[in-house]
Structure formats: structure tokens, C-alpha cells
N, C-alpha and C positions, 0 to 999 in steps of 0.2 A: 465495604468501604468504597466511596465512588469519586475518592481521590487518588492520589498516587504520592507515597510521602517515600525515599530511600531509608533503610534501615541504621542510616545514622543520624538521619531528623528527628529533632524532638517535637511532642505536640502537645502542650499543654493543655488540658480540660477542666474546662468547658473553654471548647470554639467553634467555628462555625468556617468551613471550609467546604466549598462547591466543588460540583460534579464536575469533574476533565480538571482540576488542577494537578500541577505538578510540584515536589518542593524534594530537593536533590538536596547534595549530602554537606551534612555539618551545619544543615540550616534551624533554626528554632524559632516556633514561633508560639508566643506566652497566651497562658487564657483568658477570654473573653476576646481576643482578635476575632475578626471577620473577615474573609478571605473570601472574594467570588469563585465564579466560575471560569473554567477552561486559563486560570493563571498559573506562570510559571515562576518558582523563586530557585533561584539558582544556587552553587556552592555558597555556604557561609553566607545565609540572609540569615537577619535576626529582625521576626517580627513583637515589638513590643506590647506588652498588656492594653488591651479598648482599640486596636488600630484598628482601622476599617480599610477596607481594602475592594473597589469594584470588580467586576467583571472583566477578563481577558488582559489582565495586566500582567507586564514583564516585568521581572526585576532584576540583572544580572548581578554575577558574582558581589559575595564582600559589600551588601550593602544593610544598613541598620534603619528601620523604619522606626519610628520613637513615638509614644505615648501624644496624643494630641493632630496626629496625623491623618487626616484625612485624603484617598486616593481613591479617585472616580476612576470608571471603565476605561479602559483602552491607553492606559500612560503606560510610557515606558520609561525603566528606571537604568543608567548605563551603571558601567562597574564601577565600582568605588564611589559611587556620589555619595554625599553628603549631608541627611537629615538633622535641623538640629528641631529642640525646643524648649529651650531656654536662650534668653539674650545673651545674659551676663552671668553667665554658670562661677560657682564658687565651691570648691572641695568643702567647706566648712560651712557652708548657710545649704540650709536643705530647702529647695526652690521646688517641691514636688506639687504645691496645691499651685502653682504660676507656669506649667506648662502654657504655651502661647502656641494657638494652633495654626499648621498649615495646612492650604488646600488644594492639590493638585487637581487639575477639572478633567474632565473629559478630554484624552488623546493626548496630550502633553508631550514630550519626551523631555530630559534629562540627563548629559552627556555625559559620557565616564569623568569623573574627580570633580564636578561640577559639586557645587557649597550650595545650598537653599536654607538663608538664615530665617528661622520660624519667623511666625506671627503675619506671614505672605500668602498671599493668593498665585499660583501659574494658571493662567487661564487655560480656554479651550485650545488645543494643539498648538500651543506655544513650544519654541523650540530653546534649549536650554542646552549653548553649546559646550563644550567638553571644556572642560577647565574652568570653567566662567563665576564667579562668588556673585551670588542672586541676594541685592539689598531692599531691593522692593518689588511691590507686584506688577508681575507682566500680565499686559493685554493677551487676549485671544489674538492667536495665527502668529505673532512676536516671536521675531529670531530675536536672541539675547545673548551677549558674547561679551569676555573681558571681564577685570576686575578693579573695582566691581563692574556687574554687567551691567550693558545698557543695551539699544538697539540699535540693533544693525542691518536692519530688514523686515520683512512679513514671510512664511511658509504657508504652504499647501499643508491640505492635509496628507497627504504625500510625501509630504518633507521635499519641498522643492522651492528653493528662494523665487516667489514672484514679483517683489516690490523692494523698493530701497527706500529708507526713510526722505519724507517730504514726497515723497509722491501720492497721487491717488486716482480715483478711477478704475477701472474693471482689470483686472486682471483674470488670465489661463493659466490652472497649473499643464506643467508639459506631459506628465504625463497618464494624468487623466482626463483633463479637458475642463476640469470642474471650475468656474467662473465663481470669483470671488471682487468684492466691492472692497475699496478702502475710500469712507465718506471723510468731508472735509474736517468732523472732527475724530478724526484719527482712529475709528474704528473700524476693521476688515471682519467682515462677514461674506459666507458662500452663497451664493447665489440660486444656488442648483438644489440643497440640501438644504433643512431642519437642521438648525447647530445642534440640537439634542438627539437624534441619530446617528444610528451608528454608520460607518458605509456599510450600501451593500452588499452584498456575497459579490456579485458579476463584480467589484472596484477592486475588490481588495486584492488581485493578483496584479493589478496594473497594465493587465496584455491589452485591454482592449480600452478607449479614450470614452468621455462619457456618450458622447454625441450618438454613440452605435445604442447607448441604451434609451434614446430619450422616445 
């Protein structure tokens, strides 16, 4: 086996789970999920039947991933958030063929008790602050905060606020150096990097700014 599951995870079969994951104790996850590689699910994740799951994703404790869920490489999921997907859930109407999907993109986070009501888009490393009830889609690099959320900023991929809403022009995150654009119709893109890349190895510890790499 070239996962690592605790002896009181359940694993339902048929799945499809990658090399280097991890999935610690009281976690379950239903079959036909898909779970990349080198990902970790914490105490009490519950992954649902069809999810899909990329590459090197976190998900901490007590969080329920739900049928219709889609989650790209490198998101991070904090404790207790919020999956839904259904709008308008009813004990007595079975709403199961009206799942409404969501998309978490590439690099995301997701703050502990933070609400993400289905049928939305998070874009690429939008930041999704703790507590905050998400009623529509966020842009890529979007800090999102409050309830319901709105924005309250733009993030590195870093996670380092570089912009406050109505600004634009080039921005440095601090502490990689990685140069990002926010054009006048309100989209923030890296300047240094292919959005569909992952960072490099040499980025991802943070010691060193990009500049040493270029």
C-alpha cells in the first residue's frame, strides 16, 4: 500500500488514493473518491462518494467533503469548514440527482468554520478567511472575509495581503518577492509564474526571495 490510512479509517472500495497520502484517525472516505498524492486528511474527515480530490491537499480536522465537490492541487481546507451541496436542503424532499457543484482551484485556502455554499467557484489561491459564509465566486489571489463574504484584499501565494481593494498595478509579495499585476479590470495575476504551476521546490520554504532564483 503506498498510502498511509490509521487503523481506525475507513476506506471504502473501490478508490483511488495516491502515493505519500496520509488519512489519520476516525477519517472515512466512500468509494469511487479520488484522492491525490502526498495529501493529508486529518482526525474526522469524511470524504463522500465521486469527490475528487488533487494533489498535496490539506484538510484539517472535522471537515465533510460532499458528493459534487471538486478540489484541485495544493488547497488547503482549515478545521471545521463548511462543504455544502445542496441550496435548499429539505429532511423530506430527496434532492440527491440536484447536487450543485463546487470548485476549489488550485492553492485556495479555506479558514477554520469558514461556510462555502455550493454551486461556486474559489479561484486560484484565493484566501478564504476563518469564519467568513462564501455566497459567491471568488476571484483568483481574493482575500474574502465576513458574512457574507466579500473582499477585503488580494494574497500572494504566500498568503501575504498585497493589495486592498480599488487598487492596482504591480505588486511584491514580502516574502518571496514574487510580483503580481492587478489590471484595471480587477484581475490579479503573477507575473513571475504560469498560474497552472505549482511553486517551485527552492519557494516553498520561504528562506529565500525570488530574486536569488531568477
Amino acid at each position: 500500500m503506498s498510502y498511509f490510512a490509521h487503523e481506525s479509517a475507513y476506506i471504502d472500495l473501490p478508490c483511488t488514493i495516491g502515493e505519500g497520502t496520509k488519512i489519520w484517525h476516525f477519517s472515512h472516505v466512500m468509494r469511487d473518491a479520488v484522492i491525490g498524492r502526498h495529501c493529508v486528511l486529518g482526525q474526522n474527515v469524511h470524504i463522500a462518494e465521486g469527490v475528487v480530490i488533487g494533489d498535496n491537499v490539506k484538510i484539517q480536522n472535522n471537515v465533510s467533503v460532499y458528493s459534487g465537490t471538486v478540489v484541485e492541487d495544493d488547497v488547503f481546507l482549515g478545521p471545521s469548514c463548511v462543504l455544502t451541496n445542496v441550496t435548499n436542503p429539505r429532511s423530506q424532499v430527496n434532492r440527491h440527482a440536484l447536487y450543485e457543484p463546487t470548485l476549489l482551484r488550485r492553492g485556495c485556502t479555506v479558514g477554520a468554520n469558514a461556510t462555502v455554499v455550493c454551486g461556486i467557484t474559489i479561484g486560484r489561491y484565493a484566501f478564504i478567511a476563518a469564519g467568513a459564509v462564501v455566497t459567491r465566486d471568488v476571484p483568483d489571489y481574493a482575500l474574502f472575509a465576513g458574512v457574507p463574504a466579500r473582499l477585503v484584499g488580494w494574497m500572494s501565494r504566500h498568503g501575504h495581503k498585497i493589495a486592498k481593494p480599488g487598487e492596482s498595478g504591480v505588486f511584491t509579495c514580502p516574502e518571496s518577492g514574487l510580483r503580481y499585476e492587478l489590471d484595471e479590470a480587477g484581475v490579479m495575476r503573477c507575473l513571475d509564474l504560469d498560474e497552472e504551476a505549482p511553486l517551485p521546490e527552492e519557494l516553498r520554504t520561504g528562506r529565500k526571495p525570488y530574486d536569488a532564483f531568477r
